[in-house]
C-alpha positions in Angstrom: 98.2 97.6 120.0 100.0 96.1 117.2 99.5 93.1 115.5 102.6 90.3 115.4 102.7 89.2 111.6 105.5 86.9 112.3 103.2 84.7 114.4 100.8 84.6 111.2 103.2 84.6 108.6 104.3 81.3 110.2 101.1 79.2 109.4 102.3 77.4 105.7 98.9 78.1 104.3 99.4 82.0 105.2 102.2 82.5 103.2 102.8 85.9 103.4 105.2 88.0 100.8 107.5 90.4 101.3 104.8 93.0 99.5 102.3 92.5 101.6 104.5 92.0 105.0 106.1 95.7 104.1 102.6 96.9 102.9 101.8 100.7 104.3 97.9 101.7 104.2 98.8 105.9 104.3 99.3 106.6 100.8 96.2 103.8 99.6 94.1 106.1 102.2 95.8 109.3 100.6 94.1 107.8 97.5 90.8 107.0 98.8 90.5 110.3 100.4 91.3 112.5 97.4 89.4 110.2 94.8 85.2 109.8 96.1 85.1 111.0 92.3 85.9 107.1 91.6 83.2 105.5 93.3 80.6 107.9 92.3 81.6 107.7 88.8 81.2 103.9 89.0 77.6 104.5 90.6 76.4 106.9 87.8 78.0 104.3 85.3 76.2 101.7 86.9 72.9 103.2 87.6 72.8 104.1 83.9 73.6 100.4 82.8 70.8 98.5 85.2 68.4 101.4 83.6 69.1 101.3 80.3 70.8 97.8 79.5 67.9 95.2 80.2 65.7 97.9 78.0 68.3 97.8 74.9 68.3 93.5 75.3 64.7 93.3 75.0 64.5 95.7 71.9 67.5 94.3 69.9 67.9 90.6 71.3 64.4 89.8 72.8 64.4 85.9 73.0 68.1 85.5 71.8 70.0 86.3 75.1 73.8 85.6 75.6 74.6 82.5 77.6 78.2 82.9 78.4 78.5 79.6 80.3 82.1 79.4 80.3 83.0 83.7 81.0 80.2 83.1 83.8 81.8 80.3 85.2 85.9 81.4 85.3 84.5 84.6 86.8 82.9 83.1 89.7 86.1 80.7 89.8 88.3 83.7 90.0 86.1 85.5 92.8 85.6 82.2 94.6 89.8 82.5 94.3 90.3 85.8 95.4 87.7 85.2 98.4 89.1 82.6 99.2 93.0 84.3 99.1 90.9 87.1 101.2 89.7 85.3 103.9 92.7 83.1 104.3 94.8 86.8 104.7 92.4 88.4 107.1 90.2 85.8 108.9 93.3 84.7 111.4 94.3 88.2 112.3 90.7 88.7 113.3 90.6 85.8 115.4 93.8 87.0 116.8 92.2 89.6 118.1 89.6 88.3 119.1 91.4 85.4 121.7 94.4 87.8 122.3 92.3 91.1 123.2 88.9 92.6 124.5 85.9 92.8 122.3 85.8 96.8 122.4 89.8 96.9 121.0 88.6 94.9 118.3 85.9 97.5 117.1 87.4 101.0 118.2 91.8 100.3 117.9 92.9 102.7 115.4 93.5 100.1 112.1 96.7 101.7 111.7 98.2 100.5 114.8 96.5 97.3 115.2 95.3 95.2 111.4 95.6 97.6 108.6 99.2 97.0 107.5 100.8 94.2 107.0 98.9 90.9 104.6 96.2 91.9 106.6 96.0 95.4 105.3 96.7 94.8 101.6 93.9 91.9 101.7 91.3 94.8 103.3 92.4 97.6 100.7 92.1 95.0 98.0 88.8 94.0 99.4 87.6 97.8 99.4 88.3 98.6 95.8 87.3 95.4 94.4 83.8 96.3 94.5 84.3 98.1 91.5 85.1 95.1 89.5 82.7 93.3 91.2 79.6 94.8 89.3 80.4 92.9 86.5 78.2 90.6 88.1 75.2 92.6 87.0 76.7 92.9 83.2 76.0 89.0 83.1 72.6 89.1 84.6 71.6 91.8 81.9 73.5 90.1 79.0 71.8 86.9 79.4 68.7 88.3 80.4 67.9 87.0 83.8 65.6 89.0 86.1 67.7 91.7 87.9 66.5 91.8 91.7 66.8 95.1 93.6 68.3 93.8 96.1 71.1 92.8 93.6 71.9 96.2 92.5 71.1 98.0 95.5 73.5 95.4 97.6 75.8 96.5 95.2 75.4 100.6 94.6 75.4 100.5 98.7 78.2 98.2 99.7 80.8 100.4 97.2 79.9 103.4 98.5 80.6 102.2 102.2 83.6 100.1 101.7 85.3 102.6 99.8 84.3 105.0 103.0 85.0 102.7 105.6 88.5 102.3 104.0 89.0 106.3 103.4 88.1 106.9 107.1 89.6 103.3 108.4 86.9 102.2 110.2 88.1 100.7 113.6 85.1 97.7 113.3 85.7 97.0 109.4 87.9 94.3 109.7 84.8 91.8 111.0 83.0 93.4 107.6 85.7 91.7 105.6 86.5 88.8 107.0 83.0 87.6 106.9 82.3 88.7 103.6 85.1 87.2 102.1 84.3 84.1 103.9 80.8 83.9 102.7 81.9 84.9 99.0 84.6 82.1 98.8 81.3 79.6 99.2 78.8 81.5 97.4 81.0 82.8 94.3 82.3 78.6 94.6 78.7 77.9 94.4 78.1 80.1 91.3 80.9 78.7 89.6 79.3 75.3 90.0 76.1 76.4 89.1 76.7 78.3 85.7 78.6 74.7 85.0 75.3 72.6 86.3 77.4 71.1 87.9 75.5 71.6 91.2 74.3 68.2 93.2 70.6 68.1 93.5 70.4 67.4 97.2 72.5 70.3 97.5 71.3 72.8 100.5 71.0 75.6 98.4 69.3 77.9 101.7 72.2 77.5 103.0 74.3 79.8 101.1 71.4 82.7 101.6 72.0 81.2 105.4 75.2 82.4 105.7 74.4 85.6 104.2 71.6 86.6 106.7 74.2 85.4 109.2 76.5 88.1 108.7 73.7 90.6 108.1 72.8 89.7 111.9 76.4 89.6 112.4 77.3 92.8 110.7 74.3 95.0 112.9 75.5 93.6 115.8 78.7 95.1 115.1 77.5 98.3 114.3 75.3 98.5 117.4 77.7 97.5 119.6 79.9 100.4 117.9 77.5 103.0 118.4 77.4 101.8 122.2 81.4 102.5 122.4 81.6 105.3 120.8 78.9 106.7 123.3 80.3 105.3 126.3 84.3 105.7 125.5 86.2 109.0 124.9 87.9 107.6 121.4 86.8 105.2 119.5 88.0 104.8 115.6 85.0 105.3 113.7 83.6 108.2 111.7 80.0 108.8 113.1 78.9 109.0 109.3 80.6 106.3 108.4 78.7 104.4 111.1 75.4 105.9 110.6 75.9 104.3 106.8 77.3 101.0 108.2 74.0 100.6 110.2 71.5 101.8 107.9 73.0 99.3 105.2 73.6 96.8 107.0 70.1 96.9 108.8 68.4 97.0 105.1 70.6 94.2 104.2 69.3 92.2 107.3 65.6 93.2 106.1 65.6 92.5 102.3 67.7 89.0 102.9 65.4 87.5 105.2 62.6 88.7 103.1 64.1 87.0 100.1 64.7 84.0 102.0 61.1 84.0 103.0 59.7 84.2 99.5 61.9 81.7 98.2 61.9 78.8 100.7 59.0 79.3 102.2 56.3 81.3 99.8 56.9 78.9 97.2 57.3 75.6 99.0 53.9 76.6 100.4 52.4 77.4 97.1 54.1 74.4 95.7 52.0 72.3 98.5 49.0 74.1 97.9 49.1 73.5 94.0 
């Protein structure tokens, strides 16, 4: 099964160039593969950081934190941009498939053959390796002193790890993991932006950007569960079994510690606020 990219290519906002049209994943796998010494690196860098860092502001800066207003704010505007770019590059191909084919060819096709070329395929790789960059976002929260949540930097030490996996192996199933999360980035990192400005409305629903995250934590289990059911029940279907046994344990945490969040923030303490 093989995707058309001229039918996409001819939306206007699509816009796809002649890089990404002629895009090949093999030799970006090639990398992934024969480079897990990246991503661990990056862990070990990172675990190091979130252990030492917040230690070495309290001893040397204590009350005088950084506030970096305007480096907060143009890097949420640029991940708000390049979520945005993201979803815009894979969301139709996914509803493509969706409409145009059965639910189980959109988990178990072999990516090769049916999204992971093409714009489609550039915007996943790019997806999968920009989680490196993306723990930046702790740098900030250590730098200016704000309480660093573990479900921050474990989100963050565990999505890495299985993106860059899910690429490596080219998970049949991972294009619904990207799509959504770009989606619910280019709102949140938007939000952020906004936020770091104050330029955030007060009647603005703020729940509902942790809504849309538990939504594709529900989303996202779904997926893996109904993975695990064809993989059982069909002779081939294009995912690693320990790529998928990560995919559900992460994504079945993530489900667990975002509705707990959720729980403690909008409802703990609007009933404690009540009580007061």
């Amino acid at each position: 099964m093989t995707i058309d990219i001229d039918i996409l290519s001819k939306i206007p906002w699509f816009m796809a160039t002649t890089m990404e049209i002629n895009f090949d994943a093999h030799q970006y796998l090639s990398f992934a593969n024969n480079h897990y010494h990246i991503p661990l690196t990056s862990i070990a860098l990172y675990a190091s950081f979130i252990t030492v860092g917040p230690t070495i502001m309290k001893m040397y800066y204590k009350d005088n934190a950084f506030q970096l207003t305007k480096p907060l704010a143009l890097w949420n505007a640029g991940l708000c941009l390049f979520s945005t770019v993201g979803m815009i590059k894979t969301a139709p191909t996914l509803l493509h498939l969706i409409v145009s084919t059965n639910f189980e060819q959109t988990i178990c096709a072999n990516p090769t053959e049916a999204w992971g070329t093409g714009p489609t395929g550039t915007w996943v790789m790019l997806f999968c390796f920009s989680k490196i960059p993306e723990l930046i976002d702790t740098v900030f929260i250590v730098l200016r002193m704000k309480p660093l949540q573990f479900l921050h930097w474990y989100h963050h030490i565990t999505v890495l790890l299985y993106c860059w996996t899910a690429f490596a192996t080219m998970s049949g199933s991972g294009l619904y993991f990207v799509a959504m999360n770009y989606s619910v980035h280019s709102i949140m990192y938007g939000y952020y932006c906004l936020q770091s400005l104050k330029m955030v409305p007060s009647y603005f629903p703020t729940y509902m950007i942790t809504a849309s995250q538990i939504a594709q934590m529900f989303i996202g289990t779904f997926i893996c569960m109904a993975t695990w059911y064809f993989k059982w029940t069909l002779n081939s279907c294009h995912n690693e079994t320990s790529t998928l046994i990560m995919g559900t344990i992460i994504y079945g945490s993530y489900l667990y510690l975002f509705c707990e969040f959720a729980l403690k923030k909008y409802v703990v303490s609007n009933n404690n606020k009540d009580g007061a």
